[in-house]
N, C-alpha and C positions, 0 to 999 in steps of 0.2 A: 360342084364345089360343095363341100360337107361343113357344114356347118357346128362348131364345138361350141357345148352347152357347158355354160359357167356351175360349177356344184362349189356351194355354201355349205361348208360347212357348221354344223350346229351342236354346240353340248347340250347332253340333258343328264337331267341328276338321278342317279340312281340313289335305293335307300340307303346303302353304303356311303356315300359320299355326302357329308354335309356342308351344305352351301356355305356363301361369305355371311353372309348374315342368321347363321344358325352358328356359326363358330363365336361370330361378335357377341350374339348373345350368352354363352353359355361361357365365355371370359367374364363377361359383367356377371354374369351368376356365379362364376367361381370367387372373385374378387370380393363379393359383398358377405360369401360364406367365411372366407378368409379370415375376412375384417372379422365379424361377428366372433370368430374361435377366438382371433386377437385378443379385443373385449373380453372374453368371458375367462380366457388364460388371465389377464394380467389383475381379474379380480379374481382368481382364484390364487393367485402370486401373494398380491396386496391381503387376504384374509390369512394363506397361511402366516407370514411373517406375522401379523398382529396375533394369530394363535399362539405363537413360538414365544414371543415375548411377554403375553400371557402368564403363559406355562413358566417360564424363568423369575417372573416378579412372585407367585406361587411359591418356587421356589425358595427365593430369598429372604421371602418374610417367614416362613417352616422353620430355615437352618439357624435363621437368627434369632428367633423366639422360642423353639422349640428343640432343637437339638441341642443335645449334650457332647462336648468334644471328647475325644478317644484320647487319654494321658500320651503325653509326650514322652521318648524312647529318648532314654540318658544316654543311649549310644548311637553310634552309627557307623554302617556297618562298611566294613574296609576295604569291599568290593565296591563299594559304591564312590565312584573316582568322581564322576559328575554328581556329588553331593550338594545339596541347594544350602547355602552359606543362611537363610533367610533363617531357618531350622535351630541354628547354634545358639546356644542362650549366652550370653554375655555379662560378666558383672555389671550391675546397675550402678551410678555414681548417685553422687549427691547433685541436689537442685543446683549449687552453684560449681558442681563439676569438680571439685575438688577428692573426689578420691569414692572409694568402697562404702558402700551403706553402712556395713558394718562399722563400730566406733574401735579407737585405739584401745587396747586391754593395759590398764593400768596396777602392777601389785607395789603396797606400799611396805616395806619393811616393818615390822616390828621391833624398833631398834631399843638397846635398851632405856632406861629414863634418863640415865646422866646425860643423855644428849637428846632428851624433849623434856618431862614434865620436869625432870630433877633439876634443869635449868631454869627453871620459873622456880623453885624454891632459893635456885644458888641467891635468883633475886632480890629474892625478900632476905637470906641473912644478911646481903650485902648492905641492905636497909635499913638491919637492925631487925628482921624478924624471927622469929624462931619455928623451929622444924616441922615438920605432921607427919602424919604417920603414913596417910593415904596422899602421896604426890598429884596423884590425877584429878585431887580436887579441885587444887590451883587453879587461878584464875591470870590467863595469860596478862602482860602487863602491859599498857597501851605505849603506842610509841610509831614512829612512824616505818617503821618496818616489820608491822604484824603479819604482813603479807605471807609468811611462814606460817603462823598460828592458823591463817583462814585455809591456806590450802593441805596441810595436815587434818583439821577439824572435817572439812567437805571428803576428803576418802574414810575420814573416821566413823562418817554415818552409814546408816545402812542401804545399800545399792537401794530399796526403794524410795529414799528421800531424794536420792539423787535425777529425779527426773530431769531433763533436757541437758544434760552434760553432755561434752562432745567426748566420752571417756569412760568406761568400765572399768568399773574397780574389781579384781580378781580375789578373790582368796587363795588361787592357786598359781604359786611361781611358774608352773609349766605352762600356763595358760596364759602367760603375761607378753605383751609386745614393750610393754618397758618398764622399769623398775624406777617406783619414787623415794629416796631419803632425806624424809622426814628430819633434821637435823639441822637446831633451831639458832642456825650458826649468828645470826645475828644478835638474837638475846643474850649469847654468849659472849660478845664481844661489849656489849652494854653493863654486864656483870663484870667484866674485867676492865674495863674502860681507866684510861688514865693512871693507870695502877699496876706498878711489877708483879709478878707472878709471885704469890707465895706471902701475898698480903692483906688486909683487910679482911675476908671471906675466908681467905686461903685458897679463891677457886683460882685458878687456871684459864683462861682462854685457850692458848698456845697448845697445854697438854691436851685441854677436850679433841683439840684439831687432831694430833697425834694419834689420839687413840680412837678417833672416828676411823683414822684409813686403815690402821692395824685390822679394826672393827671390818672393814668393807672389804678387805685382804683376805679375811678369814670366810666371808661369801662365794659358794659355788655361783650363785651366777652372776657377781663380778666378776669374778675371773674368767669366765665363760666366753668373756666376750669382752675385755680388757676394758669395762666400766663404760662400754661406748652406749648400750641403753640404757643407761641411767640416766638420772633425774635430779640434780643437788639444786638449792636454793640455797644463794650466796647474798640476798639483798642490800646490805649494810658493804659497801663499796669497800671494806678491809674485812671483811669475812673471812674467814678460811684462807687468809695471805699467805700464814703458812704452810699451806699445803695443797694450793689450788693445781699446781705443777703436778701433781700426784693425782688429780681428779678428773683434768681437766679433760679426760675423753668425755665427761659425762655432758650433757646437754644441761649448762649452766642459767640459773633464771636470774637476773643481775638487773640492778636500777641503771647501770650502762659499764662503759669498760676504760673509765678512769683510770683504774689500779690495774688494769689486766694488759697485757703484752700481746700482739695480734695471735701470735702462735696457743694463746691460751683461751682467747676467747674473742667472738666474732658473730653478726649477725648470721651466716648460714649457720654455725652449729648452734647459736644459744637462743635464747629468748630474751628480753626487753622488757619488765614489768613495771607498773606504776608503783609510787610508795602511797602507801596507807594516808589519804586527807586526814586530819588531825582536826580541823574547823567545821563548825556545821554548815551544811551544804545552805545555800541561797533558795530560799521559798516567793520568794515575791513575783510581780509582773517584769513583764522586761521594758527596759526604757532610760533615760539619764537624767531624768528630774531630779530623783533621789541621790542620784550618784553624784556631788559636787566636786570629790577630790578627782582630779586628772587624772593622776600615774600617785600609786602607793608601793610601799616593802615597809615591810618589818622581819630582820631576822637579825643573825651574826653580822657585824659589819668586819669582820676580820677573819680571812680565812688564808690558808695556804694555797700554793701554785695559781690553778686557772680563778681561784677563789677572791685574789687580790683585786680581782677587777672592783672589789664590793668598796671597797675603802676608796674607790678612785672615783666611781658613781657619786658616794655619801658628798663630796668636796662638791661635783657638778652640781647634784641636783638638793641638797638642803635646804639653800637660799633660794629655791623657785618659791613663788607663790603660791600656788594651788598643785602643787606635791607634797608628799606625807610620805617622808622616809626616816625609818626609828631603827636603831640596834636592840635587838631583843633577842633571847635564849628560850627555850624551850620551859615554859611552865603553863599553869592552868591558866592563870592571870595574861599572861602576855597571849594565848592561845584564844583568848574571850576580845581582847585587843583585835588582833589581827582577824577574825572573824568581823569586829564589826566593821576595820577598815576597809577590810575586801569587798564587803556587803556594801559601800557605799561608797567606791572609787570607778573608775569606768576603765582604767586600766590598771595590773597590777606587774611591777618588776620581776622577772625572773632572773637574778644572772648565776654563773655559773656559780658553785663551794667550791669546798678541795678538790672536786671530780665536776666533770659537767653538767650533770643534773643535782636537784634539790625536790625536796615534797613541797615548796612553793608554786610550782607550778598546777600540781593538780588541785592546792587549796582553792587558786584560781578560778579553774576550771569548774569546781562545782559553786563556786561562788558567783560565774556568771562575770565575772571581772577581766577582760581581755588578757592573756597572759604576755608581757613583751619580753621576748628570750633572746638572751644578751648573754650568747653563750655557744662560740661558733663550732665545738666538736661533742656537742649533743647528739645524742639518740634518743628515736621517743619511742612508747611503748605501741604495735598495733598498729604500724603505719601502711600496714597490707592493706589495709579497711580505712584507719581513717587520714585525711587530710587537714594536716594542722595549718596549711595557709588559711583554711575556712575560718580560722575563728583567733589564731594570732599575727602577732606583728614582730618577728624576725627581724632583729637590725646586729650586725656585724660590729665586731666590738672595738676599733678602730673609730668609727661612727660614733657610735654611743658614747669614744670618750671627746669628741669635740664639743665644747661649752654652748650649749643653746640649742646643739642640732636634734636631742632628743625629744623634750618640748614642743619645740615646734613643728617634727612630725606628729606628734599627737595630736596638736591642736587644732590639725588640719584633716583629722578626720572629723566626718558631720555624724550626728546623729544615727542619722539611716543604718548608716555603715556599721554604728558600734551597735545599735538594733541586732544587725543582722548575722554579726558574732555571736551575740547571745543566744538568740536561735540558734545556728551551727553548736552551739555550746552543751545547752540543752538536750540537742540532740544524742552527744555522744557522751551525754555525764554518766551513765549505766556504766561505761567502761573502766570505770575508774572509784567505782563504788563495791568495796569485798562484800558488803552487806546483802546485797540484793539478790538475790534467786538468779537470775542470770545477768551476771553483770560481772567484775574482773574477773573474779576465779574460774565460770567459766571459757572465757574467751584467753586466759592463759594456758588453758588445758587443749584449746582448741592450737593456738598457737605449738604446743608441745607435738600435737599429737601429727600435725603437719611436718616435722622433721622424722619423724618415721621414716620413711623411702632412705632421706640422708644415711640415714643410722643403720639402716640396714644393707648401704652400699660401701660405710666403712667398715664396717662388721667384715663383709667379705672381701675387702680391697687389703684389709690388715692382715688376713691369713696367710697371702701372698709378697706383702713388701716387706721385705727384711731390713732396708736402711734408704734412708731418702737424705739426701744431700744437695740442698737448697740456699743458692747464693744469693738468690732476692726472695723476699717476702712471698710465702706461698698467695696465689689468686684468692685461695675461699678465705681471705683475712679481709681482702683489700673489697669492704662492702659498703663504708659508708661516702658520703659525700666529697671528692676529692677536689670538687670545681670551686668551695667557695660557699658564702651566703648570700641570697639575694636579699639585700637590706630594701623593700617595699614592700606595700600594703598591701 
């Protein structure tokens, strides 16, 4: 029997062939090379990027200290369809956004004297004075519609007196965005006041009108533009009646529109000015110690239409106690009156004249004496800017005439309150003061020069309409308050 021998087989390693335990190790030796390149990539990562930012801060402090920028190219070029909008230079406005840095270009006529300085003489002969030779010496005559005189006199200077106007005065009509005449229609209606034409003086009011528009007819650039940038000051509420229909494209400066017809005159085309204070302004602290009298008026107690309300007030409030209500006229003496009553009342009457404002109001105002306006189809001057609930008392004239109700709203304001009018008051007396460097005159020119756009879009809208046939009141009439008065504090 044969016996079979078991064979074992056996591996052995040649040098090709490396073991399990020469392969483990040279993993762990590959892995810890790995790691270590890891390492020194991700600080070599971490140094570039801090070099990179480096080199940019480098830059940024160079370009903004030391470079000079390359002029900017007034065009751009019409191939270039993805043009960057960032590049486009843009008119700048003004801080409060209102329009073009550039100011409005204002040329004043040269009109001749019979309708500025020769009316300040018609003055004096009507007085009793006699003639001169040099007209322009004249000295304007006070009254409460100088408003004319100041803003004739302020284009009369020379562009460099005029600093911080909102307005350029041209000397050349091509250069002009709108045209001002000087045309001292209120003095004129004071010369002729009361009295038929062809008397006393011999002057005319009626004819100066006539031959003012003959005058502005015979202007290339009236006609140019059918008088729509012009400029006329009408202040005296019968100014220019007879011929306002003939003007009335022009951008009218008016104490309000008593006498005027919507189609003739209207907050979007006109302007709103203050009359000339007549009384000297209040200097003292604010407070009502001083001030004993309640409610004060002194003026006309008799006037026509919305003016009647004065004679119906005088009946209510004469027998109050602590009110001070007198009839007085326009003189030196009653002017020194009414000054000191304002100056020492805590409220003063406003109600309506023949027209709905009066220069009682703004005596008021720089007097510091709460103004109470009893006079429900007013306009006031400037109310883009200011807020006259801040510093008056507004009562509807229905109200004002029931016996006792007037009073006794006043007396139920405290202290604080009438304080704190006077403050508001204060604040906004610049506006109502022709005197001061920037005070009425230029914030009427600033108002003016704000109807530019208007002016320039009837300008173009008239070239095209040949006849307009309007069975209700056109819109740009209907601009003042149509809801009412709020009769409260």
């Amino acid at each position: 029997m044969k016996t079979r021998k078991s064979t074992t087989l056996k591996y052995h390693s040649s040098p090709s062939s490396p073991s399990v335990s020469d392969i483990a190790t040279t993993q762990q030796q590959n892995l810890a090379s790995f790691s270590n390149m890891a390492r020194k990539s991700s600080l070599f990562k971490q140094t570039l990027i801090a070099t990179a930012f480096f080199i940019l801060a480098i830059y940024a402090l160079f370009t903004t200290f030391f470079h000079t920028p390359l002029p900017v190219s007034d065009t751009v070029s019409p191939s270039d369809d993805a043009a960057d909008v960032s590049s486009v230079e843009f008119p700048e406005r003004r801080a409060d956004g209102s329009g073009s840095v550039g100011n409005v270009k204002v040329f004043m006529y040269d009109l001749p004297h019979k309708f500025t300085y020769g009316l300040i003489q018609q003055h004096g002969l009507a007085r009793g004075g006699s003639p001169v030779d040099d007209v322009s010496t004249l000295k304007y005559p006070g009254h409460q519609h100088m408003h004319e005189w100041f803003l004739f006199a302020d284009l009369a200077r020379p562009e460099s007196d005029r600093l911080g106007s909102p307005i350029v005065k041209v000397t050349d009509p091509e250069e002009a965005d709108l045209f001002y005449v000087p045309v001292f229609s209120s003095l004129s209606l004071i010369v002729n006041a009361g009295r038929p034409p062809g008397t006393g003086s011999g002057y005319s009011d009626e004819q100066m009108q006539e031959e003012l528009v003959e005058w502005l007819n015979g202007q290339e650039y009236w006609k140019r533009n059918n008088g729509w940038d012009h400029v006329i000051i009408a202040g005296d509420p019968n100014a220019l009646y007879r011929v306002v229909d003939r003007v009335k494209n022009a951008v009218l400066l008016v104490a309000d529109f008593g006498r005027l017809r919507p189609d003739q005159g209207s907050l979007v085309k006109d302007v709103i000015i203050p009359y000339s204070h007549r009384i000297s302004a209040y200097t003292g602290d604010f407070g009502v110690e001083e001030r004993k009298t309640l409610l004060f008026f002194m003026g006309n107690r008799y006037r026509k239409e919305g003016g009647k309300i004065r004679d119906l007030l005088f009946q209510i409030l004469e027998s109050e106690e602590d009110v001070l209500i007198k009839h007085g006229t326009q003189s030196r003496e009653n002017r020194r009156a009414a000054s000191h009553g304002m100056h020492t009342s805590k409220f003063c009457l406003n109600p309506a004249g023949d027209t709905p404002s009066a220069c009682r109001l703004f005596d008021a105002i720089v007097s510091l004496c709460v103004p109470v306006i009893v006079s429900d189809n007013i306009e006031l001057p400037f109310e883009d800017i200011i807020d006259y609930k801040k510093f008056s008392v507004f009562v509807e004239t229905t109200a004002a005439l029931k016996p006792g109700y007037l009073v006794s709203l006043l007396r139920q304001v405290p202290a604080e309150k009438i304080i704190e009018y006077q403050k508001a008051m204060k604040e906004v007396k610049r506006y109502y003061d022709y005197t001061v460097p920037n005070g009425t005159v230029n914030e009427i020119w600033r108002q003016v020069s704000q109807k530019l756009p208007l002016i320039k879009l009837m300008i173009n809208r008239d070239k095209r309409l040949v006849k307009m046939e309007l069975n209700e009141p056109n819109c740009s009439c209907l601009c003042s308050n149509q809801t009412g008065i709020i009769s409260s504090l």
